[in-house]
C-alpha positions as CSV (number, residue, x, y, z in Angstrom):
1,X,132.8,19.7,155.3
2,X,133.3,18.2,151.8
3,X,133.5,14.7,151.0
4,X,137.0,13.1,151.2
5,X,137.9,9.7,150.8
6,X,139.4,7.5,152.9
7,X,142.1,6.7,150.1
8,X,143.2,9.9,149.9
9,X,145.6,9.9,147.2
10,X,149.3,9.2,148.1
11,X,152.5,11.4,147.3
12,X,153.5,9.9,144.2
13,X,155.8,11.0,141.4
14,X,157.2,9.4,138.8
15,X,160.2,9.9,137.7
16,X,161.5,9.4,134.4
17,X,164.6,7.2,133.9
18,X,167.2,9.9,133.3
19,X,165.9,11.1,137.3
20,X,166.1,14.5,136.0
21,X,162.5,15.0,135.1
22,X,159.4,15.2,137.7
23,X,155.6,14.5,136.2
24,X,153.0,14.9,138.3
25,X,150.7,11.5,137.9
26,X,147.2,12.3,137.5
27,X,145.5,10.2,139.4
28,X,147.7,11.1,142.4
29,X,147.8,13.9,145.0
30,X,151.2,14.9,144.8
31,X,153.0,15.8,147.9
32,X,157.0,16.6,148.0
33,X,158.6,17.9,151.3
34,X,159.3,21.2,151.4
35,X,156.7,22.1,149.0
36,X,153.6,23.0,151.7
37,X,152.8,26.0,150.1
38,X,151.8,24.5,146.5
39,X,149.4,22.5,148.4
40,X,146.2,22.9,149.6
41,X,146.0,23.9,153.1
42,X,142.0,22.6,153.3
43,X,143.1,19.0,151.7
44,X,145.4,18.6,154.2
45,X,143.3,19.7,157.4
46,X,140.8,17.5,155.7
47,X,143.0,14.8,155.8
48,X,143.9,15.3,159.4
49,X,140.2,15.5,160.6
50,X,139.8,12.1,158.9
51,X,142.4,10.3,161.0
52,X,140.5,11.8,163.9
53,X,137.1,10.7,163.2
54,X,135.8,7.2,163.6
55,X,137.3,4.7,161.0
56,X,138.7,1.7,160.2
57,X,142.4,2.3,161.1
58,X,145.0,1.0,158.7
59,X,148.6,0.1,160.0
60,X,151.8,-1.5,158.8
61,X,155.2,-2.5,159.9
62,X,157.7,-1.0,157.5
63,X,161.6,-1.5,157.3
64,X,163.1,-0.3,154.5
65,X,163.6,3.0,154.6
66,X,166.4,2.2,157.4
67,X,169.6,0.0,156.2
68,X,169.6,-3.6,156.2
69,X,169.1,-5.6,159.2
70,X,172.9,-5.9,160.1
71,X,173.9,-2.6,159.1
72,X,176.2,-0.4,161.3
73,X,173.6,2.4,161.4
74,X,169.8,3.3,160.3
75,X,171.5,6.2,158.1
76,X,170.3,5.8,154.7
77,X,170.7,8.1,151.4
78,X,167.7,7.8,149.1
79,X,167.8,7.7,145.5
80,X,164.0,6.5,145.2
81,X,160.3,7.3,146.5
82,X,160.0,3.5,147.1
83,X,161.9,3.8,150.9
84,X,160.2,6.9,151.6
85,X,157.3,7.3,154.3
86,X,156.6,10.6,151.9
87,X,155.5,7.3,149.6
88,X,152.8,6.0,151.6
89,X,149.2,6.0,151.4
90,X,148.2,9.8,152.4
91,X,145.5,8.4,154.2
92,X,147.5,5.5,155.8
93,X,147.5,6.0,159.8
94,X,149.9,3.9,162.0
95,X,153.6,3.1,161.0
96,X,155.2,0.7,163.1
97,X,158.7,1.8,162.9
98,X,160.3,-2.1,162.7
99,X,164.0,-1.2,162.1
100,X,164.2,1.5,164.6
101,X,163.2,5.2,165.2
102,X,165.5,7.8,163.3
103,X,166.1,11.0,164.4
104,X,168.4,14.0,163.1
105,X,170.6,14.3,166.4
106,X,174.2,13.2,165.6
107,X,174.7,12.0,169.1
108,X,171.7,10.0,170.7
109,X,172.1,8.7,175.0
110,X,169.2,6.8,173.5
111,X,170.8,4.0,171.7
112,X,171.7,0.1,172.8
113,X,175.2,-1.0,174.1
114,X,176.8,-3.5,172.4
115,X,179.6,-5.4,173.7
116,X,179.2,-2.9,176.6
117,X,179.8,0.2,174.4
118,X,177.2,2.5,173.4
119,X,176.3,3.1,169.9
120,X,175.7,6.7,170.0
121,X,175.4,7.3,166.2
122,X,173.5,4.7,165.2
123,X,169.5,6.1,164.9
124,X,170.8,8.9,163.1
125,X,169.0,9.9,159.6
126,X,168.4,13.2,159.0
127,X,166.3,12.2,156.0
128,X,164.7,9.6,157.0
129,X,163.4,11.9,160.1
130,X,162.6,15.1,158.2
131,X,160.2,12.8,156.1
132,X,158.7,11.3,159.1
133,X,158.4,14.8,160.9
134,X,156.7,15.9,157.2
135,X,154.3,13.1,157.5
136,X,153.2,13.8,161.0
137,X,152.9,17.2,160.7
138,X,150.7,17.6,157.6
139,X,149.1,13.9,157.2
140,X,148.6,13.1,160.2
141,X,150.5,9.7,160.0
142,X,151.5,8.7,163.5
143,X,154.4,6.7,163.9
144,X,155.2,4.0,166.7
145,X,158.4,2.8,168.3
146,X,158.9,-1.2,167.6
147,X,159.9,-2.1,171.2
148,X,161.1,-5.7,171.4
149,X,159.0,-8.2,174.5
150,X,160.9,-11.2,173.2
151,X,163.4,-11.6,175.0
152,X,166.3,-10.1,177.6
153,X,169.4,-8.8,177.8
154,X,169.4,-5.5,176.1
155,X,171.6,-2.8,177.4
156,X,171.1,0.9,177.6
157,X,171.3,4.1,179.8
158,X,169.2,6.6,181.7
159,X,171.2,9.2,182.2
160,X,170.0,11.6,185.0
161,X,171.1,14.2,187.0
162,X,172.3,13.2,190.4
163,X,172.1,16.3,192.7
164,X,173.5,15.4,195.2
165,X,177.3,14.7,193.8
166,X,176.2,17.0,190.7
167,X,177.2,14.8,188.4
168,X,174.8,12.2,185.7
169,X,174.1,9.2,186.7
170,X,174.9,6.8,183.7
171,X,174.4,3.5,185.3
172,X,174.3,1.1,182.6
173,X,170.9,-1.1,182.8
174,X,171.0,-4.8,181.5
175,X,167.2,-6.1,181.2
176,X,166.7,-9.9,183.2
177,X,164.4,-11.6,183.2
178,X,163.1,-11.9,186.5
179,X,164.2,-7.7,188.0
180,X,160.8,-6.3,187.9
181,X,162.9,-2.6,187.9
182,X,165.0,-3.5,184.8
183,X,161.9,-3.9,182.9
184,X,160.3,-0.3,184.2
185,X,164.0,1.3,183.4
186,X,163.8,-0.4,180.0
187,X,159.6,1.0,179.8
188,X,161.2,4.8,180.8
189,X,164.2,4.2,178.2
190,X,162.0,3.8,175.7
191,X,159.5,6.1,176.6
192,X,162.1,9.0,177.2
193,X,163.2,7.6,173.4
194,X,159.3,8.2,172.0
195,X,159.4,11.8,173.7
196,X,163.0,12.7,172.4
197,X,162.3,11.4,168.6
198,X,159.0,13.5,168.6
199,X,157.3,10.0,167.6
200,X,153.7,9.3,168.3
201,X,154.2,6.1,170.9
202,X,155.6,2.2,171.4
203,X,154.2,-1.3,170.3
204,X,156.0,-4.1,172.3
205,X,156.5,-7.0,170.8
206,X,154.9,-9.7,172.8
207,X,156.2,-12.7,171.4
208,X,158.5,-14.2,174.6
209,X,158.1,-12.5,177.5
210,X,155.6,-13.5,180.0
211,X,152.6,-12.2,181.3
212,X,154.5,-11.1,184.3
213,X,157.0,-9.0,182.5
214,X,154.7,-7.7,179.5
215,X,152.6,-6.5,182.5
216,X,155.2,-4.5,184.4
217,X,156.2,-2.7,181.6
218,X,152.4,-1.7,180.6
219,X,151.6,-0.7,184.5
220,X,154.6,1.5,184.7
221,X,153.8,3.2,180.9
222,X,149.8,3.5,181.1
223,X,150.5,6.3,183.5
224,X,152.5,8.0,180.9
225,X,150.8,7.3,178.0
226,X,147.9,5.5,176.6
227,X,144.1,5.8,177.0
228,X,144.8,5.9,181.1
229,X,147.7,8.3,181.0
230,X,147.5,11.0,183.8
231,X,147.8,14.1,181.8
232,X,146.4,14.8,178.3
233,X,149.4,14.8,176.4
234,X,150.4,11.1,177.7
235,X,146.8,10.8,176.6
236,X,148.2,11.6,173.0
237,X,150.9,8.7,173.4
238,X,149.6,5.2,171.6
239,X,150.3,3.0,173.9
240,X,150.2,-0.9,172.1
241,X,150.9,-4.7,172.6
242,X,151.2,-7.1,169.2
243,X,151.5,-10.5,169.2
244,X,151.4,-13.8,167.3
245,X,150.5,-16.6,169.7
246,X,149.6,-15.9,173.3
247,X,147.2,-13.5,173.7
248,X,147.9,-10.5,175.7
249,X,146.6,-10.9,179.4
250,X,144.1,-8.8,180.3
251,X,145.4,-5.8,181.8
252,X,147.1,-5.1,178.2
253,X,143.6,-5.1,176.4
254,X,142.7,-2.5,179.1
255,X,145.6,-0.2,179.0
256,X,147.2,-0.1,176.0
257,X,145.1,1.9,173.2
258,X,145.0,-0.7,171.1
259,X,146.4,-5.1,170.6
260,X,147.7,-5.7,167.1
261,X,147.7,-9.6,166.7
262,X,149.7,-11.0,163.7
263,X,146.9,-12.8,161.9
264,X,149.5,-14.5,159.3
265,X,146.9,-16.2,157.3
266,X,149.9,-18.6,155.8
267,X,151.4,-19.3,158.9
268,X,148.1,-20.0,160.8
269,X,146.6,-22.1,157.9
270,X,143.3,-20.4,157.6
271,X,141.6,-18.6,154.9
272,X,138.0,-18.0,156.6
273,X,136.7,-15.3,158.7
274,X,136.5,-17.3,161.3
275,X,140.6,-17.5,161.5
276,X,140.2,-13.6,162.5
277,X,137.4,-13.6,165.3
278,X,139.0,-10.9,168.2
279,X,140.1,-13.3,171.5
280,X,138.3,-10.6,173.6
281,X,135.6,-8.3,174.4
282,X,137.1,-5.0,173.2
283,X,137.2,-5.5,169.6
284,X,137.4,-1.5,169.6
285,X,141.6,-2.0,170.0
286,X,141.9,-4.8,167.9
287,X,143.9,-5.1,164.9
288,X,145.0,-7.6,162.5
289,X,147.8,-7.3,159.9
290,X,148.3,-10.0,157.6
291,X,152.3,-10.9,156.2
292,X,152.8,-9.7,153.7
293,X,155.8,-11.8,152.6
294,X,154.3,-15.1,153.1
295,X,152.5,-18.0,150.7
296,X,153.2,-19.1,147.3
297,X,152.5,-17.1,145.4
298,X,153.9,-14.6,147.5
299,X,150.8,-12.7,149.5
300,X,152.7,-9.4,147.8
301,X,152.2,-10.4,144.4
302,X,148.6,-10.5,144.8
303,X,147.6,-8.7,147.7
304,X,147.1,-11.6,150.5
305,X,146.2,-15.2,150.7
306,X,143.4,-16.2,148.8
307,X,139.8,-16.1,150.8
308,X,137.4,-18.9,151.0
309,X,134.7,-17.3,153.2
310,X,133.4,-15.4,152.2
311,X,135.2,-15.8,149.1
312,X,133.8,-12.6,147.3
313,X,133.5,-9.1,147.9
314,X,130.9,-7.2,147.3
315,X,131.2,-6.5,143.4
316,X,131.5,-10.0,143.4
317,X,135.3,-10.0,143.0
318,X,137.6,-12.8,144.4
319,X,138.9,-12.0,147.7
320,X,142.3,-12.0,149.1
321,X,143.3,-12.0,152.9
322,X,144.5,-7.6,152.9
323,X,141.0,-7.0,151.8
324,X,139.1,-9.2,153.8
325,X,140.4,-8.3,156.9
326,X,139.7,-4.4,155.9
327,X,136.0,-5.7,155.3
328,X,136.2,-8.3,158.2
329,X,136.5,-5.1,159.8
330,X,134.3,-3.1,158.8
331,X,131.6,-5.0,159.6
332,X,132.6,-5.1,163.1
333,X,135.0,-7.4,163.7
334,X,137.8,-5.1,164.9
335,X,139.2,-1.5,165.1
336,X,141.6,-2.1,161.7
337,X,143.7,-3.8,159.6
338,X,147.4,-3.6,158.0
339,X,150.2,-5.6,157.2
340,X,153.5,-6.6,157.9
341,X,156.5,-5.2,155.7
342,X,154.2,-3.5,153.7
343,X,157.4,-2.5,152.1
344,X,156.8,-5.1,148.2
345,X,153.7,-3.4,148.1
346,X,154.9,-0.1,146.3
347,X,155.5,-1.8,143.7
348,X,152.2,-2.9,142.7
349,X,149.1,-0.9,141.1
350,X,145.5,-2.3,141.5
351,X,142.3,-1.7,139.4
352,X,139.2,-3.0,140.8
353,X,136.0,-2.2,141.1
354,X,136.8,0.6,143.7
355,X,139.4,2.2,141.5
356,X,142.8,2.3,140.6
357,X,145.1,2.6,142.9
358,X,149.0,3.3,142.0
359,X,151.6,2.2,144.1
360,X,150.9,0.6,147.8
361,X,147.9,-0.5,145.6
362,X,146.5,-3.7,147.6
363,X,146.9,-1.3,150.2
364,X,144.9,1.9,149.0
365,X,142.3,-0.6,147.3
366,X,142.1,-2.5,151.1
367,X,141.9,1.3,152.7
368,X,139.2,1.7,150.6
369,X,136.9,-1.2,151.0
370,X,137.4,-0.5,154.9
371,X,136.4,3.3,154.5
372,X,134.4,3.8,151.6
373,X,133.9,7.2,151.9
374,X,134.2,10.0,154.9
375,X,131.8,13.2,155.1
């Protein structure tokens, strides 16, 4: 097969300021939905095959191209590329989906209750899914489910078919704290959620739970999906813990497909590789992701916190925490790298000794260290 590289150009435009005229960038594969048949079927099966081969895995948490935090729905109408998952690094692989999962279904029986009254609306974004859907299909891009292990409370439904009295059952679930069956409704809620959005799997956030309640949700899901999933399309399913502090117990690191720790270089007050050594034997499921929107200056504005040690990449360039984790990783220290709120990062462009990169350029520049080249 031909040589492609792992920064495999994004779908870029530009678009001039009256927004009425469309010029191709040339440094940029250009990819616009709707458009598959003006591009090349072999770059994108190319593209594909790369995901599925052995690599440094990149993966970010994204947000914005949902509403605001607070907003009454993740409906959104777009009048730029820089909210658009069509935006991202072609050769990009995980999105954690932070503000929710959209779909193109008016009316959703998978949505929270609030107040006790379901929001039924409120994942609904046609465009926001079709450009998902578009990434998926011809990318590759896989896309998680941000499920929330922080705390309790949450209400929702499983609404199934009661033969019996041949009506639905539509108990309404609350998830405590200490009900071992709220937790596995709340795992099959969210699982019948991943199946029902046509998304690619669920990262809980393990940031308050315990390891009794992380690990009730994982034993009732890994038979679904994950590496241990009893049939091969559960197989197909990413199963994933993150986490800041406590590491993960055990049984996570040996069912989920892989741990994503929030290595927030700022936060953590390191700027060595030794800040990023992986808590446990598998490093083949670990991942770090830096945030992004941390530090002074701002880890955004120039593309992570800066690196002591080593302090230099291999051109001899200075290096900043996004790259060195990509490296860190490369040379064996984990399964990949990635950020969180990757979002600022459109708005840069990077030339370094790799290239230049345009747009999500700490990114694509990071991508590329990682992955130098694929045959």
């Amino acid at each position: 097969m031909k040589k492609i590289f792992a920064i495999l150009s994004a779908a870029l435009l530009v678009l001039a300021a009256s927004c009425t005229k469309i010029e191709k960038m040339t440094v940029q594969h250009v990819v616009v939905p709707g458009s598959e048949e003006d591009t090349d079927a072999a770059y994108f099966a190319a593209l594909r095959a790369y995901k599925e081969s052995d690599h440094v895995l990149s993966y970010v948490f994204m947000g914005r191209y949902a509403t605001l935090e607070g907003a009454s729905n993740l409906n959104i109408q777009y009048n730029t590329l820089e909210h658009r998952f069509i935006a991202l690094p072609d050769s990009l692989d995980i999105v954690n989906l932070w503000m929710g999962a959209p779909t193109d279904m008016e009316h959703s029986d998978y949505c929270w209750f609030t107040d006790g009254t379901p929001d039924y609306q409120f994942d609904y974004s046609p465009d926001c899914y079709a450009d998902m859907q578009y990434c998926r299909k011809n990318k590759g891009t896989k896309f998680v489910l941000h499920a929330d292990a922080s705390h309790w409370g949450q209400q929702f439904q499983l609404i199934d078919r009661n033969e019996t009295t041949g009506q639905n059952d539509t108990t309404v679930w609350t998830l405590s704290r200490n009900k071992q069956d709220t937790h596995e409704a709340y795992a099959e809620f969210l699982y019948r959620k991943c199946l029902a959005y046509n998304i690619d799997g669920l990262d809980f956030d393990y940031e308050g739970w315990g390891e009794k309640q992380i690990n009730w949700v994982v034993d009732y899901l890994a038979k679904k999906m994950g590496p241990n999933a009893e049939t091969d399309e559960g197989k197909k399913l990413l199963l994933i813990v993150d986490y800041w502090s406590a590491n993960p117990p055990q049984n996570c690191w040996t069912k989920c497909d892989y741990i994503v720790r929030q290595a927030y270089s700022v936060q953590s007050g390191y700027s060595s590789n030794s800040g990023l050594t992986c808590p446990n034997s598998a490093k083949e499921k670990y991942i770090i992701c830096e945030q992004w929107e941390q530090g002074s200056p701002l880890n955004y504005t120039q593309g992570g916190k800066k690196w002591t040690d080593p302090s230099v990449n291999e051109y001899g360039e200075q290096l900043y925490s996004l790259e060195a984790y990509a490296l860190f990783c490369k040379n064996g220290g984990g399964k990949g790298f990635g950020a969180y709120y990757i979002d600022n990062d459109y708005k840069y462009s990077v030339t370094s000794a790799r290239g230049t990169f345009q747009n999500y350029g700490y990114l694509r520049n990071a991508i590329r260290a990682a992955n130098p080249k694929n045959e």
